[in-house]
C-alpha positions, 0 to 999 in steps of 0.5 A, a space after each residue: 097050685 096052692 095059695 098063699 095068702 099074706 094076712 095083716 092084724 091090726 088094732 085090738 085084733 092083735 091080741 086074739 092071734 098070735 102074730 101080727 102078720 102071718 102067711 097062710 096056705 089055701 087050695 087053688 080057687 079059695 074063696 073068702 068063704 075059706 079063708 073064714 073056715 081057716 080062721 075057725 079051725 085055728 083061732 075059733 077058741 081064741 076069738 070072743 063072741 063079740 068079733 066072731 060069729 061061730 054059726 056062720 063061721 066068719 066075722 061080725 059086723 065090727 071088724 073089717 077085712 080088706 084087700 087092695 084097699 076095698 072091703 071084701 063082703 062076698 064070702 064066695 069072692 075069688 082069692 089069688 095067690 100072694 094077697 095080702 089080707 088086712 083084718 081090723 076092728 072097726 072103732 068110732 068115737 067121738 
């Protein structure tokens, strides 16, 4: 059974997609990993170098993904149906 999984852009992410809150359709047993690959095939063009690192085909340092209010770092890390995603650019100041 396929996964849907709810996605949520936050901050200036929002300009690089097209929406601010999408629902995104992966293979049963996807893994963060995937949803990384599905970002690529779809928005990779869309995404600056500074955000995105194309080589390894995920996000760089400064920008956040979390889920239930924890921070997914483990590209091999389950995802389950009906999980909302948050995507965010981490910014500090002062």
């Amino acid at each position: 059974m396929p996964l849907i999984i709810k996605i949520l852009v936050s901050g200036i992410l929002k300009r690089y997609f097209d929406q601010t809150s999408f629902q995104i359709v992966l293979n049963d047993n996807a893994t963060l990993r995937d949803l990384y690959e599905y970002i690529h095939a779809h928005w990779v063009e869309c995404l600056p170098p500074s955000i995105w690192n194309r080589d390894k085909k995920k996000f760089r340092g400064p920008v956040i993904v979390m889920s239930e209010q924890r921070v997914l770092k483990n590209d091999d890390e389950k995802l389950y149906n009906e999980q909302i995603i948050n995507m965010f650019r981490f910014i500090s100041g002062g």
